[in-house]
LOBALUM-104949 format. One record per atom (N, C-alpha, C, CB): residue in three letters; atom name; x, y, z. Coordinates in steps of 0.1 Angstrom, whole numbers. Glycine has a CB too. Example, Ala and Ser with C-alpha at 12.3 -4.5 7.8 and 13.67 -1.06 7.14 Angstrom:
+--------+-------+-------+-------+-------+
! residu ! atome !     u !     v !     w !
+--------+-------+-------+-------+-------+
!    ALA !     N !   132 !   -57 !    78 !
!    ALA !    CA !   123 !   -45 !    78 !
!    ALA !     C !   132 !   -33 !    78 !
!    ALA !    CB !   113 !   -45 !    90 !
!    SER !     N !   128 !   -22 !    71 !
!    SER !    CA !   137 !   -11 !    71 !
!    SER !     C !   129 !     0 !    79 !
!    SER !    CB !   141 !    -6 !    57 !
+--------+-------+-------+-------+-------+
***
This chain:
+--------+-------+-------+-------+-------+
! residu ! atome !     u !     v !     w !
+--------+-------+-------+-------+-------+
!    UNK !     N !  -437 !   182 !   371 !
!    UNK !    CA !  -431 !   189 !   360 !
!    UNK !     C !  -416 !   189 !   359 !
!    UNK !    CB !  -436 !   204 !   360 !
!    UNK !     N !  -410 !   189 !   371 !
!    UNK !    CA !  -395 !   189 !   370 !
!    UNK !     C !  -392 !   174 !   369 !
!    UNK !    CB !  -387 !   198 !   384 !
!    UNK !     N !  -397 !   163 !   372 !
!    UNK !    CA !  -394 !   152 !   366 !
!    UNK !     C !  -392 !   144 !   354 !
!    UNK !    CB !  -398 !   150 !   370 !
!    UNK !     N !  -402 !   156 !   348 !
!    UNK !    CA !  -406 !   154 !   329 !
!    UNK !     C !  -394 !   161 !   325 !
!    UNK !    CB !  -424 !   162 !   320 !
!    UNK !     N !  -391 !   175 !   329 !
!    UNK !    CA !  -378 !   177 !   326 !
!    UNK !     C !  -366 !   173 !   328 !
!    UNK !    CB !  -377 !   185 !   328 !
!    UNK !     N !  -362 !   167 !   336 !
!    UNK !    CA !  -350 !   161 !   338 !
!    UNK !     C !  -353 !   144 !   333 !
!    UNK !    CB !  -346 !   162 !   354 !
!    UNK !     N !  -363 !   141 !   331 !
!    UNK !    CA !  -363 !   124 !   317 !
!    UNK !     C !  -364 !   129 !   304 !
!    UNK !    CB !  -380 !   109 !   317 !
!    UNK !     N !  -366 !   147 !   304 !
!    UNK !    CA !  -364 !   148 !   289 !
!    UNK !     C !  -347 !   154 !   285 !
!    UNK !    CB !  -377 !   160 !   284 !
!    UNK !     N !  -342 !   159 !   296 !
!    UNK !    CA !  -328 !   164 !   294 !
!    UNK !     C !  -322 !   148 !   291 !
!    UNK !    CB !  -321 !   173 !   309 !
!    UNK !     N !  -326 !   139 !   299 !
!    UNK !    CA !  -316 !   125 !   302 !
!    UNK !     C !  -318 !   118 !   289 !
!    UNK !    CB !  -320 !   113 !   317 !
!    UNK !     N !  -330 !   121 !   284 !
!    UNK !    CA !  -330 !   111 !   273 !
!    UNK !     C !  -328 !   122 !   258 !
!    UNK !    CB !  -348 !   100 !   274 !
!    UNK !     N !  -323 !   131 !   262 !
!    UNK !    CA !  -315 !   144 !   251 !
!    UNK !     C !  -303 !   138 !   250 !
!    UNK !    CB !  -311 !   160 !   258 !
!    UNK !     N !  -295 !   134 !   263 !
!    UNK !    CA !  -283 !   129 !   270 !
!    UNK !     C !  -277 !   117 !   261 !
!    UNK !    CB !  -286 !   124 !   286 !
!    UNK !     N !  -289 !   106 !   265 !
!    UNK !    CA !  -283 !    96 !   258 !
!    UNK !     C !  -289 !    92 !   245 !
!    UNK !    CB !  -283 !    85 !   265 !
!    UNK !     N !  -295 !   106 !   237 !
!    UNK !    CA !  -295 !   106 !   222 !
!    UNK !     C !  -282 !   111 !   216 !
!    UNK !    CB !  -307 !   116 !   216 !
!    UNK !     N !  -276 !   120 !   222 !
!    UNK !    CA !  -266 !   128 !   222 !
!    UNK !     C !  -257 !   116 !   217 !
!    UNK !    CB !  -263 !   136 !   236 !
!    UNK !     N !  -256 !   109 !   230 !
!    UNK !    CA !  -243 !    98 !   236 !
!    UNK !     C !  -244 !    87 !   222 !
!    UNK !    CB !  -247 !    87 !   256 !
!    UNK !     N !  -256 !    87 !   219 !
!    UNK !    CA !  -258 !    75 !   210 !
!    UNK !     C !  -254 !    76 !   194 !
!    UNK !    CB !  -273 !    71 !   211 !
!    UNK !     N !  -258 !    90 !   191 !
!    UNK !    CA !  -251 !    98 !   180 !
!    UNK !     C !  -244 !   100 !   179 !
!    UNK !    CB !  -252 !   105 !   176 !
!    UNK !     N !  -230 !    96 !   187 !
!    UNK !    CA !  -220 !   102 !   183 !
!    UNK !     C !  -214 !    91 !   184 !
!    UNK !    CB !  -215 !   115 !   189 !
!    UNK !     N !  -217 !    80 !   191 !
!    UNK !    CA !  -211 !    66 !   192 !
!    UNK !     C !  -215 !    57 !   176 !
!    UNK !    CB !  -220 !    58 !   208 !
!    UNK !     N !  -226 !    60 !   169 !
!    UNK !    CA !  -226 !    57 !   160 !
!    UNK !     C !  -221 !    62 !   149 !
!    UNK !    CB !  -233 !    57 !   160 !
!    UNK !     N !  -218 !    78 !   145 !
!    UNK !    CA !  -213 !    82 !   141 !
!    UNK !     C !  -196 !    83 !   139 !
!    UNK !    CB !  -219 !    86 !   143 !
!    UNK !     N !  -191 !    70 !   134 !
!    UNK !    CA !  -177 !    64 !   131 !
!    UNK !     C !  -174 !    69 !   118 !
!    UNK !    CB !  -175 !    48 !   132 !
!    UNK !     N !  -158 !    73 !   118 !
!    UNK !    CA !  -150 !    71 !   105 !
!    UNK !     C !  -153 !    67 !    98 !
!    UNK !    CB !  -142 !    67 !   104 !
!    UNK !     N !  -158 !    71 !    84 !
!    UNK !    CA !  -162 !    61 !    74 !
!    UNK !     C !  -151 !    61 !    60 !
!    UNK !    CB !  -177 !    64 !    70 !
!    UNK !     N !  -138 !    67 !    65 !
!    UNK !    CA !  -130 !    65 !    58 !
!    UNK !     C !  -120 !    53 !    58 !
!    UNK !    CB !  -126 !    75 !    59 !
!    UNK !     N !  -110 !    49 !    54 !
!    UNK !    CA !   -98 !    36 !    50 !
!    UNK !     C !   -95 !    35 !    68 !
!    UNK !    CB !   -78 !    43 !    36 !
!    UNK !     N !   -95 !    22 !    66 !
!    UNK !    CA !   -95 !    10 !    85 !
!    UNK !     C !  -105 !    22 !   102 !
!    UNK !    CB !   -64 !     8 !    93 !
!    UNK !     N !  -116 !    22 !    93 !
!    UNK !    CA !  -126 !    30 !   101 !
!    UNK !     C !  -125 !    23 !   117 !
!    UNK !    CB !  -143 !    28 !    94 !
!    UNK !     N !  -119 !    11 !   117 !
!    UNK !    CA !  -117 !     9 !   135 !
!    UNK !     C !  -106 !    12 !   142 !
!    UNK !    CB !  -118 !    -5 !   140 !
!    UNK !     N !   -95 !    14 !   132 !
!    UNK !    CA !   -81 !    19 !   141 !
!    UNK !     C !   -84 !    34 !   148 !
!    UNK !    CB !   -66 !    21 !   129 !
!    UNK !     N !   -80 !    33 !   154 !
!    UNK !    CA !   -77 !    52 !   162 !
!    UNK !     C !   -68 !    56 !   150 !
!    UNK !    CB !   -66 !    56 !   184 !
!    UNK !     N !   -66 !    71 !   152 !
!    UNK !    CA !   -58 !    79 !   147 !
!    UNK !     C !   -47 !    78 !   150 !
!    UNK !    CB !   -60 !    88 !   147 !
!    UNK !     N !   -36 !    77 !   149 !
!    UNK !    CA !   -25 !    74 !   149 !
!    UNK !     C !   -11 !    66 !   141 !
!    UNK !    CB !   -28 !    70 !   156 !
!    UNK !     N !    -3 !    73 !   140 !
!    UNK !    CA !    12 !    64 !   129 !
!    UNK !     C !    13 !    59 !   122 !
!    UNK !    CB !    20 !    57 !   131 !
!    UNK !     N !     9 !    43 !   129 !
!    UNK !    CA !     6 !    32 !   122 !
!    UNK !     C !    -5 !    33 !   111 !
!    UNK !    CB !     5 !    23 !   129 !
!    UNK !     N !   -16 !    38 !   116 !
!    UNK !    CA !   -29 !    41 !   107 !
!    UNK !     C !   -26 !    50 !    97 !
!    UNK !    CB !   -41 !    47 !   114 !
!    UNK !     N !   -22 !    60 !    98 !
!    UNK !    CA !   -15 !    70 !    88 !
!    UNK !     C !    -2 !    67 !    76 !
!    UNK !    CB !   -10 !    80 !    96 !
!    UNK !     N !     3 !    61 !    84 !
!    UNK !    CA !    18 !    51 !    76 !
!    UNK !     C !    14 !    44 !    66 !
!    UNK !    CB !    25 !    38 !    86 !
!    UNK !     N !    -1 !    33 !    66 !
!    UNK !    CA !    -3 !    23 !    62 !
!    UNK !     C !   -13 !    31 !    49 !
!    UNK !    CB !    -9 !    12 !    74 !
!    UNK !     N !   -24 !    44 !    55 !
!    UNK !    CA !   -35 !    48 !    45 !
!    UNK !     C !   -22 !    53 !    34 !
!    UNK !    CB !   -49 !    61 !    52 !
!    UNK !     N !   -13 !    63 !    37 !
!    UNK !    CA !    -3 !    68 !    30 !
!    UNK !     C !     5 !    59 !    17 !
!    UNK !    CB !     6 !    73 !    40 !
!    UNK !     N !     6 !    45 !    27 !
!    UNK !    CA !    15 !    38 !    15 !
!    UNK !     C !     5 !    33 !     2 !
!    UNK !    CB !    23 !    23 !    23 !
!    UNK !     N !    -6 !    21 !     9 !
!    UNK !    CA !   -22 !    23 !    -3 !
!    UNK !     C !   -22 !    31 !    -6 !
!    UNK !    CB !   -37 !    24 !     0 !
!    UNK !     N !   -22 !    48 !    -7 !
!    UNK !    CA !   -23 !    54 !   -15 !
!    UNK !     C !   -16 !    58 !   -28 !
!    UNK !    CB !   -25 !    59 !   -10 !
!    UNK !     N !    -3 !    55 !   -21 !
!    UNK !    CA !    12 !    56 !   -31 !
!    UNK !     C !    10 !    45 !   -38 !
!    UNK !    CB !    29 !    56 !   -24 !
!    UNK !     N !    12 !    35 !   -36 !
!    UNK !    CA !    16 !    22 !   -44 !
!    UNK !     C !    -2 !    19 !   -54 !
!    UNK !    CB !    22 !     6 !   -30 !
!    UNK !     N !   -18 !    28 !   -52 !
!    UNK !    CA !   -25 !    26 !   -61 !
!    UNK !     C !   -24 !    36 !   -70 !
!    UNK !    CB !   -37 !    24 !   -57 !
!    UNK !     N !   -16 !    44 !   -69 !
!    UNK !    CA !   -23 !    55 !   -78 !
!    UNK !     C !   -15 !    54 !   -88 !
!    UNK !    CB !   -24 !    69 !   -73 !
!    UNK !     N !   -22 !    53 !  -104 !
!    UNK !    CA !   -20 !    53 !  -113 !
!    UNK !     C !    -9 !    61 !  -123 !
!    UNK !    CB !   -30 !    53 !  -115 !
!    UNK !     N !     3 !    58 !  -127 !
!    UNK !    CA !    13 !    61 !  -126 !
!    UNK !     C !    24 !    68 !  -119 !
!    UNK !    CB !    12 !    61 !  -130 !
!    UNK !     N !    23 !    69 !  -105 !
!    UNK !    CA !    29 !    72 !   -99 !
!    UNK !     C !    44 !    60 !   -95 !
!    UNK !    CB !    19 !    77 !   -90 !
!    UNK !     N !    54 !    67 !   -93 !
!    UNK !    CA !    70 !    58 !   -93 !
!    UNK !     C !    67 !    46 !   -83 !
!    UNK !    CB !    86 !    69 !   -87 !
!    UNK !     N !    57 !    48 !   -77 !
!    UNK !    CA !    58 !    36 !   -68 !
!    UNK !     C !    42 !    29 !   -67 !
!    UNK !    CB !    64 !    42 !   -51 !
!    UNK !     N !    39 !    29 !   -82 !
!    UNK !    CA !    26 !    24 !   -84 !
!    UNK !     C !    27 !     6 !   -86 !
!    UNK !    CB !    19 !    32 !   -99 !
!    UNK !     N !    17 !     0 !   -78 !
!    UNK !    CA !    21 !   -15 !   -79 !
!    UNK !     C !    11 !   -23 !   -89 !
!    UNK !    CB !    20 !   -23 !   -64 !
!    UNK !     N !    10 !   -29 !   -97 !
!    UNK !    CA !    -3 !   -32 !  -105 !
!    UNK !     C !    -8 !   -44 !   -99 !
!    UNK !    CB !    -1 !   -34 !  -122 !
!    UNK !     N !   -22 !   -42 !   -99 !
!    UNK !    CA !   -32 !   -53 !   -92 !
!    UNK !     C !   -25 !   -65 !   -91 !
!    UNK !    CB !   -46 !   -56 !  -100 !
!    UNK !     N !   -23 !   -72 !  -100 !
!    UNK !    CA !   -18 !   -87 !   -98 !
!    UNK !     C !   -10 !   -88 !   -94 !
!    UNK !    CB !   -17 !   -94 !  -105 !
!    UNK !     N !     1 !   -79 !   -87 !
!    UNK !    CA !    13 !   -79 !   -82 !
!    UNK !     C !    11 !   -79 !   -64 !
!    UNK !    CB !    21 !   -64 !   -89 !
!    UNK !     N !    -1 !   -71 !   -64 !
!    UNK !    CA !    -7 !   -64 !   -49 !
!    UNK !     C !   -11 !   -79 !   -39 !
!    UNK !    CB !   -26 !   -52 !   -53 !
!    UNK !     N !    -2 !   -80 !   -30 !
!    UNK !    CA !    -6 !   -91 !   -17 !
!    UNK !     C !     3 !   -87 !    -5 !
!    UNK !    CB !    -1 !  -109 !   -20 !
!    UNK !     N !    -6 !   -91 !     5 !
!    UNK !    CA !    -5 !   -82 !    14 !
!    UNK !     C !   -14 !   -94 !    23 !
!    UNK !    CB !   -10 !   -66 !    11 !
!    UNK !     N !   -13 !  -100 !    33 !
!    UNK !    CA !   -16 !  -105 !    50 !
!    UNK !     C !   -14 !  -101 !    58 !
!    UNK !    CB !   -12 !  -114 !    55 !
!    UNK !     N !   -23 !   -94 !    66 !
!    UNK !    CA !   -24 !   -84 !    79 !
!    UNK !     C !   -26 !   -90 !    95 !
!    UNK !    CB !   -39 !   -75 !    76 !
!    UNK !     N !   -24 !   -94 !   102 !
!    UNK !    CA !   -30 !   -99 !   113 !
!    UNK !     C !   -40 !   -86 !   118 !
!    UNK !    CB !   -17 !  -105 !   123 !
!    UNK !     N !   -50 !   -89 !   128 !
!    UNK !    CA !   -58 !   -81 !   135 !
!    UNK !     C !   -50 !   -72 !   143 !
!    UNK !    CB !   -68 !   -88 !   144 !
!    UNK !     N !   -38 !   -71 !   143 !
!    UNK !    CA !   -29 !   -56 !   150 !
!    UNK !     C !   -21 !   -51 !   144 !
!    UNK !    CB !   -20 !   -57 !   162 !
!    UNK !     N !   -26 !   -53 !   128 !
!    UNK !    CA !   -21 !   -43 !   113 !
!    UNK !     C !    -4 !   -48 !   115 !
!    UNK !    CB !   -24 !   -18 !   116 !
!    UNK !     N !     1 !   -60 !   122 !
!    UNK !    CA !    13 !   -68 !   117 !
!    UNK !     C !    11 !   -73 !   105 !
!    UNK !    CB !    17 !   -78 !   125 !
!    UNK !     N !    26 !   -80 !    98 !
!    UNK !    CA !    21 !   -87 !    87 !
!    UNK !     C !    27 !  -101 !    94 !
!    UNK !    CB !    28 !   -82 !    70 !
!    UNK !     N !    17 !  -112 !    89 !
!    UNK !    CA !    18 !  -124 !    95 !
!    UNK !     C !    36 !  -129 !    96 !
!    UNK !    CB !     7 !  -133 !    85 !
!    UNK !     N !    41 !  -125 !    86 !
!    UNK !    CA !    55 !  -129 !    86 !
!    UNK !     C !    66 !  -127 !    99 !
!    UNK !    CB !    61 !  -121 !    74 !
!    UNK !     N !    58 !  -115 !   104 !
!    UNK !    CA !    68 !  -107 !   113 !
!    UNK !     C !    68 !  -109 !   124 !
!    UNK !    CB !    67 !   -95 !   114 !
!    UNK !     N !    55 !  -125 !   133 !
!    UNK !    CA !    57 !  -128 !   139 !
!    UNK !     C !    53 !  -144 !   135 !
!    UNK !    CB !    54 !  -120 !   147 !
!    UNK !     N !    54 !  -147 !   128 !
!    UNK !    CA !    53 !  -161 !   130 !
!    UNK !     C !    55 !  -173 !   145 !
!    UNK !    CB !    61 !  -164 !   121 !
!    UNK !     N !    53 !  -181 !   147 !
!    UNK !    CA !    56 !  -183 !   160 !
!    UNK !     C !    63 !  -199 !   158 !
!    UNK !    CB !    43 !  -182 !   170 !
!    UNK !     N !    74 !  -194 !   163 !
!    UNK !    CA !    88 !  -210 !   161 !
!    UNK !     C !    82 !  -223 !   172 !
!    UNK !    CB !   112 !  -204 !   169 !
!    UNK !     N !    77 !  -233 !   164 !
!    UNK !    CA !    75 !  -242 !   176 !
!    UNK !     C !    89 !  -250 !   181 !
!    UNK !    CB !    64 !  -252 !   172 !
!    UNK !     N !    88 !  -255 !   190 !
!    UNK !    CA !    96 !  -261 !   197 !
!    UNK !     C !    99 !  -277 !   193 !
!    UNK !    CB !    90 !  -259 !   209 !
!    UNK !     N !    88 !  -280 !   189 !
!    UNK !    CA !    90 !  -293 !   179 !
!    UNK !     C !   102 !  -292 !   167 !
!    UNK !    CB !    76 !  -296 !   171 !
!    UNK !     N !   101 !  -279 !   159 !
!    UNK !    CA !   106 !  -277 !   144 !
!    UNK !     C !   117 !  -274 !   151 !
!    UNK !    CB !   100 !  -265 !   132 !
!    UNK !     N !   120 !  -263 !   161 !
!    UNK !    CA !   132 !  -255 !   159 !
!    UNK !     C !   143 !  -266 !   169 !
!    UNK !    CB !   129 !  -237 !   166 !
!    UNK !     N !   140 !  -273 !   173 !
!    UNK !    CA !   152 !  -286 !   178 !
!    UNK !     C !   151 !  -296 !   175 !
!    UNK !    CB !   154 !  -288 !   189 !
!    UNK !     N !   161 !  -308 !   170 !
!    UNK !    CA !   156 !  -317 !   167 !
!    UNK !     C !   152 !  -328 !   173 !
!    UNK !    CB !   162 !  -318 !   160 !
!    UNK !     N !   144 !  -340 !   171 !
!    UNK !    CA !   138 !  -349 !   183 !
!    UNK !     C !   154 !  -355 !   188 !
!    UNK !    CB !   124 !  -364 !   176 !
!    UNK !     N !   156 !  -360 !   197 !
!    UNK !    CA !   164 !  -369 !   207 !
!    UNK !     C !   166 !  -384 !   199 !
!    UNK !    CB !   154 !  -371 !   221 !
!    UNK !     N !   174 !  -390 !   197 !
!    UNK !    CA !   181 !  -406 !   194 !
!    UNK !     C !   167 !  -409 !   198 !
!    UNK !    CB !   196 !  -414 !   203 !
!    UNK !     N !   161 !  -421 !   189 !
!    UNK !    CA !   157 !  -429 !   195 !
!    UNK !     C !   139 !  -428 !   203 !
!    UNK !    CB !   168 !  -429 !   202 !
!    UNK !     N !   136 !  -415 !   198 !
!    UNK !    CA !   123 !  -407 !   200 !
!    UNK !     C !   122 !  -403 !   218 !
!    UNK !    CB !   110 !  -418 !   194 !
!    UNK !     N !   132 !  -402 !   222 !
!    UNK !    CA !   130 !  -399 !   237 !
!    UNK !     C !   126 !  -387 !   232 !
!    UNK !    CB !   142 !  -400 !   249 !
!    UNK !     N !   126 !  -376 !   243 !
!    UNK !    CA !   125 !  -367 !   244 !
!    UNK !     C !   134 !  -362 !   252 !
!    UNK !    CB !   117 !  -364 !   246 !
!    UNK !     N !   146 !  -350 !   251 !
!    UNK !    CA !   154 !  -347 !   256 !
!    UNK !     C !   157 !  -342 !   272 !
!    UNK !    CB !   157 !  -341 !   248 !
+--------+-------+-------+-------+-------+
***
C-alpha cells in the first residue's frame, strides 16, 4: 500500500512538472525570458503598429532582420579578412 502511494504522489510529481513545462507564454517572442531587451522590443511593435499614433509606421514601410539573439543583422556583420585588406602585388599573400 505505501508503494502505490508513493508511484501515485511521484507520478502527481511529474504531472505537476509536465504542466507547467508546457504551459509557456503565449504572448509576443513566447521564447525569450522576461527581461529589457524583451520588453524594449514588445514596447516599440507596439508604438510604431498602432494606428495613428506619432510614431506609427505603415506596413510597407515595416522591415526589420533579427538574428536568433534579437540583434539586427547589421550590428554585427562580420568583416572578412579577404575584403577588409587588400590582396599583395602580384597575388602573394602578405
Amino acid at each position: 500500500m505505501r508503494l502505490i502511494r508513493t508511484l501515485a504522489v511521484l507520478a502527481l510529481a511529474c504531472a505537476a512538472a509536465f504542466a507547467t513545462a508546457v504551459a509557456q507564454d503565449t504572448g509576443p517572442l513566447p521564447s525569450w525570458n522576461d527581461g529589457p531587451a524583451r520588453k524594449s522590443i514588445v514596447e516599440f511593435v507596439a508604438k510604431v503598429t498602432k494606428d495613428g499614433a506619432p510614431d506609427f509606421v505603415p506596413v510597407p514601410e515595416r522591415i526589420a532582420v533579427f538574428d536568433n539573439d534579437g540583434t539586427l543583422w547589421a550590428e554585427h556583420l562580420p568583416v572578412r579578412e579577404e575584403v577588409s585588406r587588400p590582396a599583395a602585388p602580384g597575388g602573394a599573400d602578405g
